[in-house]
C-alpha positions in Angstrom: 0.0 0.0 0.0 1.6 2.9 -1.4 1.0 6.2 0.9 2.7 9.3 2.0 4.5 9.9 5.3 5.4 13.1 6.4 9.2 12.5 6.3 8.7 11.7 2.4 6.0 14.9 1.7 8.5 17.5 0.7 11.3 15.7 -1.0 8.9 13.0 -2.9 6.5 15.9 -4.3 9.4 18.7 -4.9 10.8 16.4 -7.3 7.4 15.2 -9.1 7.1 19.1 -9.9 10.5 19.8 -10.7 10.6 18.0 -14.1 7.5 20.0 -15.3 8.3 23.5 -14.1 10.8 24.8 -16.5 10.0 28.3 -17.8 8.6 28.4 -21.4 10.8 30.1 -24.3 9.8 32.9 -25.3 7.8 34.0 -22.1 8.0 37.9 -21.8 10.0 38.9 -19.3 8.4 39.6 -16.0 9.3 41.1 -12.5 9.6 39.3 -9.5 8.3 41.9 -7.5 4.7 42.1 -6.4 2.8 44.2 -7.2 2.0 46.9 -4.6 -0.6 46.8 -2.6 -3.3 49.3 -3.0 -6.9 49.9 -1.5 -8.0 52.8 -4.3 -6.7 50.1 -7.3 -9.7 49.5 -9.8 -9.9 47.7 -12.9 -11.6 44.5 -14.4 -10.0 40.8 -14.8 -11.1 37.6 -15.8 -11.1 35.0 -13.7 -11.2 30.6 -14.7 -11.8 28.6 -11.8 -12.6 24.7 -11.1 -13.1 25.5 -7.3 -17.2 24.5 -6.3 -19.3 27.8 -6.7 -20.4 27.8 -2.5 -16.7 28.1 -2.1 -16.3 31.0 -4.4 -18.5 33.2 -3.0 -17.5 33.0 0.5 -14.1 32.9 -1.1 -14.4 36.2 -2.9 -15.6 38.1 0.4 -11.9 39.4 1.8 -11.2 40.4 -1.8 -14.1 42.4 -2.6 -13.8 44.1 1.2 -9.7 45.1 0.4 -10.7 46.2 -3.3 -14.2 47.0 -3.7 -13.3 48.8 -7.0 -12.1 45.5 -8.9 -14.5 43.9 -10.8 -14.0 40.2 -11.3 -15.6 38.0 -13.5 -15.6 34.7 -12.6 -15.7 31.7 -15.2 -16.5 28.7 -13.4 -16.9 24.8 -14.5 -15.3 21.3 -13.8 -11.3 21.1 -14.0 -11.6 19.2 -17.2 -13.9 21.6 -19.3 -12.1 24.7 -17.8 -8.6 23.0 -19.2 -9.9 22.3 -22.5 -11.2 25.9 -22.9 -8.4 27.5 -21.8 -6.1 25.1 -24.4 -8.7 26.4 -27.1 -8.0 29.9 -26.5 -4.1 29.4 -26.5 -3.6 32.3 -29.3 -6.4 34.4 -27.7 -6.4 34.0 -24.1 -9.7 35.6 -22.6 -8.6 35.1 -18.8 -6.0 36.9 -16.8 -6.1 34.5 -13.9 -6.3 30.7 -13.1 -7.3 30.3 -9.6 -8.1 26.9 -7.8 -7.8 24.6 -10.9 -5.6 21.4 -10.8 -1.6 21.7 -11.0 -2.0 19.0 -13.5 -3.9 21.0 -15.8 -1.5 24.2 -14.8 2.0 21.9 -16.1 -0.1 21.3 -19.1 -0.1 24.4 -19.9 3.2 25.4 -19.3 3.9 22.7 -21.2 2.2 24.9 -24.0 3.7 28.3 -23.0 0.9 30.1 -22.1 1.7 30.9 -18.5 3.8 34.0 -17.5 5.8 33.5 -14.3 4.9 35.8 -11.3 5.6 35.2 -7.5 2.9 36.4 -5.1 3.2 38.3 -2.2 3.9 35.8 0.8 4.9 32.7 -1.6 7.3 32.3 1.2 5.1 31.1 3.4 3.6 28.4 0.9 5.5 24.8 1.6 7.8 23.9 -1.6 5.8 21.0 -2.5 3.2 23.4 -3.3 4.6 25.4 -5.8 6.7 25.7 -8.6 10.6 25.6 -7.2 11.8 28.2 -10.0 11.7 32.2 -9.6 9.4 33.8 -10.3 6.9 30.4 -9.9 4.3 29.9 -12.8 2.0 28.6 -10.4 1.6 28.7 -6.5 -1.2 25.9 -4.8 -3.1 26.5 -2.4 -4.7 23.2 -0.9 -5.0 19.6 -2.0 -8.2 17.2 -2.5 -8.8 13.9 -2.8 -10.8 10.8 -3.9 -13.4 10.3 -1.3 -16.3 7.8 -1.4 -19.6 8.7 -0.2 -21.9 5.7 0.6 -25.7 5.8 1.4 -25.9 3.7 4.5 -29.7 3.6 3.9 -29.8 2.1 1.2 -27.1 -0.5 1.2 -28.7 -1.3 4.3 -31.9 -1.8 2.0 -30.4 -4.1 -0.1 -28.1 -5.7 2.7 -24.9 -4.8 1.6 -22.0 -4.1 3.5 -19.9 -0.5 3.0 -17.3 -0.8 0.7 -13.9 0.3 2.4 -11.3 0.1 -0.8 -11.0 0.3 -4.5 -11.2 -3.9 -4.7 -14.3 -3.7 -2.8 -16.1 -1.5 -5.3 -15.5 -4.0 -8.2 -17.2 -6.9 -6.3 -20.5 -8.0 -8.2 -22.7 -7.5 -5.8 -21.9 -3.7 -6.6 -22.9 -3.9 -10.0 -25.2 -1.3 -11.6 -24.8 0.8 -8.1 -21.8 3.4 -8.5 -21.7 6.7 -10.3 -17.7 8.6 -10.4 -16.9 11.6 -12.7 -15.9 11.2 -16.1 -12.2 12.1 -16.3 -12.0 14.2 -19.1 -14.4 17.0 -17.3 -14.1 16.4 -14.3 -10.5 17.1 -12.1 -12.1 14.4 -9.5 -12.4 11.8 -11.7 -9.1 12.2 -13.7 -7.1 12.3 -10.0 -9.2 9.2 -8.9 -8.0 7.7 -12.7 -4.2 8.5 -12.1 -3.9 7.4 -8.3 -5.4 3.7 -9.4 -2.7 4.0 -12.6 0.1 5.2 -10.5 -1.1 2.8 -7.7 -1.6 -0.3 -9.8 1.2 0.0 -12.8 -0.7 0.9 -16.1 -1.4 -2.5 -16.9 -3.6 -3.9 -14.4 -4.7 -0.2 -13.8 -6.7 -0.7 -17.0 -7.8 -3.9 -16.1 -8.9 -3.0 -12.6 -10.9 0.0 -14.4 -12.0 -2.3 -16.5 -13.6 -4.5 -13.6 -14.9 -1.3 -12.3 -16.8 0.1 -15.1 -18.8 -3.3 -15.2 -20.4 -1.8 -12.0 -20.2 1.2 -12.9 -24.4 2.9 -13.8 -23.0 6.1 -15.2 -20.2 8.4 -15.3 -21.2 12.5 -14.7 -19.9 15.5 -15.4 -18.7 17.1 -11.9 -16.5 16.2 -9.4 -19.4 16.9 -6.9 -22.2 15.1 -8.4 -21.9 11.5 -7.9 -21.9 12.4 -3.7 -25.1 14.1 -3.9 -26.4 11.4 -6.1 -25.2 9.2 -3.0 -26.8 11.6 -0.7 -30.1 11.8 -2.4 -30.3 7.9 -2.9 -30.4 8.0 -6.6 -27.4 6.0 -6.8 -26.1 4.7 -3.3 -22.6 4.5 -3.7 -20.9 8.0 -5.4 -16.8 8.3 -6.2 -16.1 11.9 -5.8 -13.9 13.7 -3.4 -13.5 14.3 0.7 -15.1 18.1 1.0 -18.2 17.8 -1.4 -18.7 13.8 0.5 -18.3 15.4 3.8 -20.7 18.4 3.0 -23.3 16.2 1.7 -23.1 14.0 5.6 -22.9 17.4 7.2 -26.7 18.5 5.6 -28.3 15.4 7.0 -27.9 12.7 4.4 -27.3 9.4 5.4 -24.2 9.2 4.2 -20.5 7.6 5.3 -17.8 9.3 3.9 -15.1 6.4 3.1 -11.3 6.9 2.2 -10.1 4.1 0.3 -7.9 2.1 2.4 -5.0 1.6 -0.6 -5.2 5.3 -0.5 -7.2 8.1 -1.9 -5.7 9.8 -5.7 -5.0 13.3 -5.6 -4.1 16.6 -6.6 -3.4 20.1 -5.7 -5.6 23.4 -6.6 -3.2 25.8 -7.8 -2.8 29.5 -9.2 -1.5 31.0 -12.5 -1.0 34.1 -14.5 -1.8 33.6 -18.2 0.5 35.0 -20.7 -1.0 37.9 -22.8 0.1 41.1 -24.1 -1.0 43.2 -21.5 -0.8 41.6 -17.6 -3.1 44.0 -15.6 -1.9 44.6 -12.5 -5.0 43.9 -11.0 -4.3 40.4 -11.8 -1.2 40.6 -9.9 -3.2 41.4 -6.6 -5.6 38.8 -6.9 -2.4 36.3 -7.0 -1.5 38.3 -3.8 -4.6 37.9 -2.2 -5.2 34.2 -3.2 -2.1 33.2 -0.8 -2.9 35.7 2.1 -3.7 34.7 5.5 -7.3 35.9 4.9 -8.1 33.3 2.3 -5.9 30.8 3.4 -8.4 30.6 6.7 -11.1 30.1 4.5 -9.9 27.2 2.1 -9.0 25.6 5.2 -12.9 25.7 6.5 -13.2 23.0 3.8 -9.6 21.4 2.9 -8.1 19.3 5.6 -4.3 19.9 3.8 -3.6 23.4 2.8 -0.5 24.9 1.4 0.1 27.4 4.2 0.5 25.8 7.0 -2.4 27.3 9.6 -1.1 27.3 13.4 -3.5 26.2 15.7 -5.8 24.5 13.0 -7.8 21.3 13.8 -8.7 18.7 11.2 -12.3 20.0 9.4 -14.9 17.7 10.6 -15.0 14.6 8.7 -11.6 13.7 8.9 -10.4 10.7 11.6 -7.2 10.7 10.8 -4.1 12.9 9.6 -5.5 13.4 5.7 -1.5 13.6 4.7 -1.3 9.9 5.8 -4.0 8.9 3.1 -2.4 10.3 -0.2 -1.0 7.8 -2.1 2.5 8.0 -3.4 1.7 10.2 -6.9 3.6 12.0 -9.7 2.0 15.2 -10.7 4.2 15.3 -13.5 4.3 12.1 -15.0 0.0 12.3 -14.7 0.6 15.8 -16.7 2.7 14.1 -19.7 0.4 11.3 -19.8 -2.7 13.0 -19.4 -3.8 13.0 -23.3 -3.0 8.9 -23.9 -5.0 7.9 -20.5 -8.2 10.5 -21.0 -7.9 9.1 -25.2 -8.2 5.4 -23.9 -10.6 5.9 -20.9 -13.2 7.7 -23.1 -12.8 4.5 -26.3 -13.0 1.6 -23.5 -15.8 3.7 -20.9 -17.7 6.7 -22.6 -20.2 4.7 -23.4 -22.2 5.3 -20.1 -21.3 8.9 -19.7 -24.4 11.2 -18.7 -25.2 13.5 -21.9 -23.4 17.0 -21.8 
């Protein structure tokens, strides 16, 4: 059982970004130096997040109370769909900002040049692991999620079933026709859920384990989020999705167990980016500023157990038994970033048959 210890978290992860950080030729040059800090600044950016719209909003509050006069527009949708449109508009990039969309997706596009380095006020305080090692960084991360299970006791308790505690439990027969997880190629959950069982398994009985798992699988959504409230709602009693939408669901009443696969849960870490374009607004600088500050940082970790500023004093959010650090399996962000294309190409000609219409 492959997981991480704390005595492996820095070194293991610092080099799984390393390989993919290297700064694009050809990237303008930029300054290291933030951007200072003003009350009176106004302006307009555009903003492409994966992170759940109930977060955004409360999210958004500090930023709107330090700089009432900045309009942001905020271009939300699953980690997957947000990636490909962002890829689409490579020659004319329409946002300023990336904010809370996975550092997979953010190495695939520096991969394609299209991000302009900038370090944010207080990246200092950020834990390596978390960001990109050179200077300035291309992108800074501000918490970690990972594959969570959300089972409706109710109902497995209708049809007599026990609670499935690990990925080989969920490909048992008497499962069949009862689990929903995200499709991979929109959603960030599903495609971190995908790479933990390859990187956990080896490539070849990976495919064959998903194999065994789409026989019981009933349908394949969208969003990260929906296959827990599917869980919580009963449509579907057993949903793979992700710790803080599983948790959420059990904290509104639902009779739902949130369940962290015993091999170990696939993750992957929200992250920040400037875009490359002709003209940075320095706007977009302060939002960088702000995504990393202390004010923020509080907030994300109201719903994210593992956080890229470490919080003194912080207790585990509710839902969590056990140190969260402890249950991420060992995982290459890099190597999940090169291979990103082949895997979502054969997932979607062996599985997209039962994928919910878009």
């Amino acid at each position: 059982m492959k997981k991480w210890h704390y005595p492996l978290l820095a070194s293991v992860l610092s080099i799984a970004f390393l390989a993919g950080c290297g700064q694009a030729p050809g990237s303008q040059p930029n300054t290291q130096t933030s951007t200072k800090e003003s009350t009176n600044a106004s302006g307009e950016i555009t903003v492409y997040t994966a992170l759940e719209d109930d977060q955004i909003k409360t999210y958004l509050e500090s930023f709107k109370a330090k700089y009432p006069d900045v309009k942001v527009n905020i271009v939300r949708d699953s980690t997957g769909i947000i990636t490909a449109k962002l890829l689409a508009e490579k020659d004319n990039p329409q946002a300023d900002v990336v904010w809370g969309t996975a550092a997979t997706s953010l190495l695939v596009l520096e991969q394609q040049g299209m991000l302009e380095g900038y370090s944010p006020k207080g990246i200092e305080k950020v834990s390596p692991e978390f960001k990109d090692s050179k200077e300035p960084a291309s992108w800074v991360g501000i918490d970690a999620w990972e594959t969570a299970i959300a089972v409706n006791t109710k109902e497995l308790k209708k049809r007599n079933l026990p609670i499935p505690r690990s990925y080989e439990d969920l490909i048992k027969p008497e499962y069949k026709g009862l689990i929903v997880m995200p499709n991979p190629a929109s959603s960030g959950t599903g495609l971190l859920t995908i790479n933990g069982i390859m990187q956990l398994k080896g490539e070849k009985e990976g495919w064959a384990y998903l194999d065994k798992l789409h026989e019981n699988m009933a349908i394949y959504t969208h969003s990260g989020s929906k296959p827990a409230k599917m869980a919580a709602s009963g449509e579907y009693p057993i949903g793979i999705s992700f710790g803080y939408r599983s948790i959420t669901e059990k904290k509104k009443g639902a009779p739902v167990e949130v369940v962290f696969p015993t091999e170990g849960s696939g993750w992957d870490v929200e992250a920040n980016a400037l875009i490359k374009k002709s003209e940075i607004k320095p706007e977009s600088k302060l939002f960088l500023d702000w995504a990393i500050s202390d004010e923020v940082m509080k907030a994300y970790n109201q719903n994210f157990a593992i956080v890229s500023v470490k919080q003194e004093g912080a207790t585990l959010p509710e839902g969590y038994a056990v140190d969260p650090i402890k249950q991420l399996i060992k995982l290459d962000l890099n190597q999940a970033a090169q291979n990103r294309d082949n895997v979502l190409a054969e997932w979607e000609k062996r599985y997209a048959t039962k994928s919910e219409p878009k």
